[in-house]
BANU-253492 format. One record per residue (C-alpha): residue in one letter; y, z, x; residue number from 0. Coordinates in steps of 0.001 Angstrom, whole numbers, plus 500000, padded with zeros to 6 digits. Layout:
! residues N
residuo, yy, zz, xx, num
a, Y, Z, X, NUM
...
***
This chain:
! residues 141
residuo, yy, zz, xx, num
x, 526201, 480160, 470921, 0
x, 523526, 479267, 472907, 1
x, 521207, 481880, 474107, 2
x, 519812, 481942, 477953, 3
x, 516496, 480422, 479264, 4
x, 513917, 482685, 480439, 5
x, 511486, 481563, 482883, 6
x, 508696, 483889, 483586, 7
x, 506193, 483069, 486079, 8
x, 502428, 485511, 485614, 9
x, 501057, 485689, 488893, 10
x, 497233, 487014, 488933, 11
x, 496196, 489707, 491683, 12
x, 492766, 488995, 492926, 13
x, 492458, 492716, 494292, 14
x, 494402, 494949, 492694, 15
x, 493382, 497706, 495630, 16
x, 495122, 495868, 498105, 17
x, 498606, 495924, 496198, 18
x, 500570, 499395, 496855, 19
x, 502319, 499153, 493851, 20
x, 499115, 499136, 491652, 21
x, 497685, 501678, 493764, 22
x, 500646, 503980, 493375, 23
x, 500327, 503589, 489851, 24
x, 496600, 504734, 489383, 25
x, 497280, 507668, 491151, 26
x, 500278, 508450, 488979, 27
x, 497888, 507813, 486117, 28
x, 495510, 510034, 487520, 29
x, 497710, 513076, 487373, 30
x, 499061, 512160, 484422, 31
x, 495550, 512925, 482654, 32
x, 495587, 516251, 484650, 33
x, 492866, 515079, 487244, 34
x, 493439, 517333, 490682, 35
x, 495582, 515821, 493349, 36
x, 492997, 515827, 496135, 37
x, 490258, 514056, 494009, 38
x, 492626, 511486, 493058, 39
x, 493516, 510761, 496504, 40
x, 490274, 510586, 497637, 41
x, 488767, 508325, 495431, 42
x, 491902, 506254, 495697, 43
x, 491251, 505891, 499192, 44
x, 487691, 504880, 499052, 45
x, 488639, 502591, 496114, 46
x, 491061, 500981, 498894, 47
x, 488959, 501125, 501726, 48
x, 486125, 499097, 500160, 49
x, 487960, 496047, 499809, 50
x, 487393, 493994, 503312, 51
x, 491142, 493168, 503497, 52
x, 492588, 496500, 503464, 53
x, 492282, 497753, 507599, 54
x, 494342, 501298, 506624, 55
x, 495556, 503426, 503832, 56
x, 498091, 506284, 503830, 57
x, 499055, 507956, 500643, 58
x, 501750, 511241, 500365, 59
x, 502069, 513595, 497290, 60
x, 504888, 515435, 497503, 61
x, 506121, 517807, 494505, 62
x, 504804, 520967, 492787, 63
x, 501122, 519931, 493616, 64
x, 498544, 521452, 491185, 65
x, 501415, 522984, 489112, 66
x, 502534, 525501, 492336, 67
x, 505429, 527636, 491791, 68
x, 506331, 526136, 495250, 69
x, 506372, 521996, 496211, 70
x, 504932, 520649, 498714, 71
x, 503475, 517300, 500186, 72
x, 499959, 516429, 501097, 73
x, 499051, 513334, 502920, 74
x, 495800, 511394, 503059, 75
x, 494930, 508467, 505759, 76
x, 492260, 506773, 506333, 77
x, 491947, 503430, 508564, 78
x, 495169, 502627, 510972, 79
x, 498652, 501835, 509935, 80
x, 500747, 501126, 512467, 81
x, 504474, 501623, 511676, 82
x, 505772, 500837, 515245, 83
x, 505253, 496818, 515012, 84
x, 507162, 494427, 512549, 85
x, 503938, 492150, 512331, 86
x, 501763, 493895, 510279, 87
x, 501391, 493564, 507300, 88
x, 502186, 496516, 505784, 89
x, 502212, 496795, 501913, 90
x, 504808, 499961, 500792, 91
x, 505050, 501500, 497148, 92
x, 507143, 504679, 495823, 93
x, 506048, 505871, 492262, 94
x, 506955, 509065, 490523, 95
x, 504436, 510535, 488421, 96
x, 506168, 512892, 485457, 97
x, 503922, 515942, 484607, 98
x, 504802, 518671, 482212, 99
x, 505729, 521106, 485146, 100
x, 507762, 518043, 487109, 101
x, 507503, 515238, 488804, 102
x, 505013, 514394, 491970, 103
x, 505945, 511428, 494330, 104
x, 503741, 509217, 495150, 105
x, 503939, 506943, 498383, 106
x, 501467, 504881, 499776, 107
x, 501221, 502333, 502329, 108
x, 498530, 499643, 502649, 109
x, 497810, 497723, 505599, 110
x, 496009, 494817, 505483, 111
x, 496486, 493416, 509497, 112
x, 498652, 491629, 511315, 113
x, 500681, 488618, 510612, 114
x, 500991, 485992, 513503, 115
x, 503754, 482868, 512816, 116
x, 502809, 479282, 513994, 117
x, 505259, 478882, 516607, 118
x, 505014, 474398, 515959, 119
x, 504845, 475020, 512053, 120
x, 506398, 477817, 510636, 121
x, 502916, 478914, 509135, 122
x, 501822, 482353, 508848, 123
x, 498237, 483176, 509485, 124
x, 497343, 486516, 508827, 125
x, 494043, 486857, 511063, 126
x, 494355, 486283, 514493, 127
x, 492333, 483483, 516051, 128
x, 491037, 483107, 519440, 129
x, 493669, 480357, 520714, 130
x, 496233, 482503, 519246, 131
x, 495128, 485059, 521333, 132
x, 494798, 483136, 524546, 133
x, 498808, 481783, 523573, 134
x, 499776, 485853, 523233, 135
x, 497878, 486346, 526519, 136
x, 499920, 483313, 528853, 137
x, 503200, 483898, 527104, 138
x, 503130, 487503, 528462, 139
x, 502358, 486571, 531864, 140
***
């Protein structure tokens, strides 16, 4: 019987602020040790904002916030996050946190600008650059 071959590849994250998922899962940790909601959420976002990649931040609680009788969401942005364009790079993360009086949802998005492909290559660049911005220009007129 031979048994399957597991391949498992550890990727480092040089900024764990600018990854949603890791973000959604210090808030969650947050309320877990019975912090409030609005003081996680706004150090959270500051935590966020200070790293130079990160141009916007939007995080929603939704659930029995503080231990209400009734739910309810709360949402925090800071920055821009534009949801209209498929370009940007937008980085998207649901986690639930479990508390003793239910669970809270956490969502937050992360946007860390816009992606531009290399027509000739294939390439992604994620920062715009002058000539790319001249080639956006003449291909609209």
């Amino acid at each position: 019987e031979s048994k399957p071959e597991i391949k498992i590849d550890i990727e480092e994250i040089r900024s764990p602020e600018s990854s949603a998922n890791i973000v959604g899962q210090m808030i969650t940790e947050g309320l877990e040790k019975r912090l409030t909601f609005r003081r996680v959420m706004k150090q959270t976002i500051e935590k966020v904002m200070a790293n130079r990649d990160v141009e916007g931040v939007r995080i929603i609680l939704s659930g029995r916030l503080g231990g209400a009788d009734m739910a309810r969401r709360e949402e925090l942005k800071k920055g821009q996050i534009p949801l209209q364009t498929l370009r940007a790079n937008i980085d998207f993360a649901r986690v639930t946190a479990r508390l003793p009086y239910g669970a809270i949802g956490v969502k937050v998005w992360i946007y860390r600008g816009e992606v531009f492909e290399d027509r000739k290559s294939g390439q992604q660049d994620t920062a715009p650059r002058a000539s790319q911005a001249e080639d956006i220009r003449n291909a609209n007129h």
